[in-house]
C-alpha positions as CSV (number, residue, x, y, z in Angstrom):
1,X,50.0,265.4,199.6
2,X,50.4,262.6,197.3
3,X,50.8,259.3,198.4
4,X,53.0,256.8,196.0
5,X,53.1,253.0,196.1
6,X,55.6,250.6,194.7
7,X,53.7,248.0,192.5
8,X,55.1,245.0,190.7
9,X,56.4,245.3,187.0
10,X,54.2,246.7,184.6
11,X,55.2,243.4,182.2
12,X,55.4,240.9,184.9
13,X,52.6,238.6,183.4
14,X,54.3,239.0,179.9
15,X,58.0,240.1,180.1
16,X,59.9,241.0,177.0
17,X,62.9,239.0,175.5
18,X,64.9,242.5,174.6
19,X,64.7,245.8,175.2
20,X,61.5,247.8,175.5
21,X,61.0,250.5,173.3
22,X,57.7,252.5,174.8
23,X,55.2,252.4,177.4
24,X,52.1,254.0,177.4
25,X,48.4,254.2,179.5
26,X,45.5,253.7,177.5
27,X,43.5,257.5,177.4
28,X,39.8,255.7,178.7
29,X,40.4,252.3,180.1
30,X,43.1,250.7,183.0
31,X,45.3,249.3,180.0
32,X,48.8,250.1,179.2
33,X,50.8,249.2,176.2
34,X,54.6,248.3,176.5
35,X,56.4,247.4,172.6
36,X,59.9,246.1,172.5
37,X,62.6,244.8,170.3
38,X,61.6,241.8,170.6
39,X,58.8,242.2,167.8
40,X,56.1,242.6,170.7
41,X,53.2,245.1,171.4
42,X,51.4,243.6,175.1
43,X,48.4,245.3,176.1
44,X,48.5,245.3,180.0
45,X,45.4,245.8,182.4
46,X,46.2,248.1,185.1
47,X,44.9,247.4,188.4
48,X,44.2,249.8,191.3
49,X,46.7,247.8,194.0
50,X,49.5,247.2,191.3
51,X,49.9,244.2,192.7
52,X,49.7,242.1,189.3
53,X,48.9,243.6,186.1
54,X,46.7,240.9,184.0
55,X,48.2,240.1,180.0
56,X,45.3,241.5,178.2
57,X,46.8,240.6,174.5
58,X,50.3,240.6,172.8
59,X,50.6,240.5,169.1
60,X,53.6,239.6,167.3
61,X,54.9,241.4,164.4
62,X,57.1,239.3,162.2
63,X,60.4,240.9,161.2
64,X,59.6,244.1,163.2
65,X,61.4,245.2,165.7
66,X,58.6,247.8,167.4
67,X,60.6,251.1,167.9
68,X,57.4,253.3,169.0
69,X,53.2,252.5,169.4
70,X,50.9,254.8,170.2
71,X,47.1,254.6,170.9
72,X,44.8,256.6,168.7
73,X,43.0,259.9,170.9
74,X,39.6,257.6,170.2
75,X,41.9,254.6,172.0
76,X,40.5,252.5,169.5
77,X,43.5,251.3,168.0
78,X,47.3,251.4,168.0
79,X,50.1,252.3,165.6
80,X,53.5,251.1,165.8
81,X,56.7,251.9,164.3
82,X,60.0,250.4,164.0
83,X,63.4,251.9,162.8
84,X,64.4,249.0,160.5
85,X,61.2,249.5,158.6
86,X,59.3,252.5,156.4
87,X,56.2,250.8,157.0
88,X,54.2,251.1,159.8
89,X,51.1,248.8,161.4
90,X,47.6,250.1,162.8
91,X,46.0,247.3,165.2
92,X,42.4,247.8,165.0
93,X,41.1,246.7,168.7
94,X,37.3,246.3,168.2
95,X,38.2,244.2,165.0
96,X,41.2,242.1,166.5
97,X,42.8,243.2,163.0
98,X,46.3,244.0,162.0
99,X,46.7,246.1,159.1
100,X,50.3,246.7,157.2
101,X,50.4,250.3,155.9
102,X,53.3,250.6,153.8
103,X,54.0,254.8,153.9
104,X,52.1,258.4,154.2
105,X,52.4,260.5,150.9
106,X,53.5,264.0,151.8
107,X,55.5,262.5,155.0
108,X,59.4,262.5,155.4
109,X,61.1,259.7,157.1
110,X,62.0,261.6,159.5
111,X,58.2,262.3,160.9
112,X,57.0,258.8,160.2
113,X,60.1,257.6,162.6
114,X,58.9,260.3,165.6
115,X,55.8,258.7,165.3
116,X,53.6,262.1,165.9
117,X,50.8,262.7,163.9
118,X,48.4,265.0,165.4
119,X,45.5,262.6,165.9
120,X,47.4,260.0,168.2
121,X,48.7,260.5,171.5
């Protein structure tokens, strides 16, 4: 049988201003990711009692309402959308760095807005 456990807010340590857009578990390592309107992805650590769930990092991206992010298979970065924007950002988390990538030849809009190339989760 599986047992279930209400735990505190996922964002507690680091709510967001607006609306969140996504949430999503890290694939190696007790982190989750939550992105929102507000221009915000948080990086969460998860812990086992889910009684408080530590702000690992938030980065802010100016004029970017974050519509989707997803972690890379490798979970060593992060790509995030938004639906006001054709570009997109990839967060590099070894490097700490933040890269702008302005469109993917070949791509419609519509597949750059659903956020689902084949190599991220």
């Amino acid at each position: 049988m599986l047992q279930m456990k209400k735990c505190s807010d996922l964002n507690l340590s680091r709510p967001t201003t607006d609306s969140l857009t996504s949430v999503q578990f890290h694939p190696s390592a007790q982190v989750a990711m939550t992105t929102g309107v507000d221009r915000s992805v948080s990086l969460f650590q998860v812990t086992w009692t889910g009684d408080s769930n530590p702000l690992v990092q938030s980065l802010f991206l100016e004029n970017f309402p974050v519509f989707r992010a997803r972690f890379s298979a490798d979970g060593l970065s992060l790509m995030a959308t938004s639906f006001r924007n054709k570009l997109f950002y990839l967060y590099h988390m070894t490097e700490g760095k933040v890269t702008p990538v302005s469109g993917v030849r070949g791509q419609c809009h519509a597949l750059h807005r659903r956020n689902t190339p084949s190599n991220w989760l």
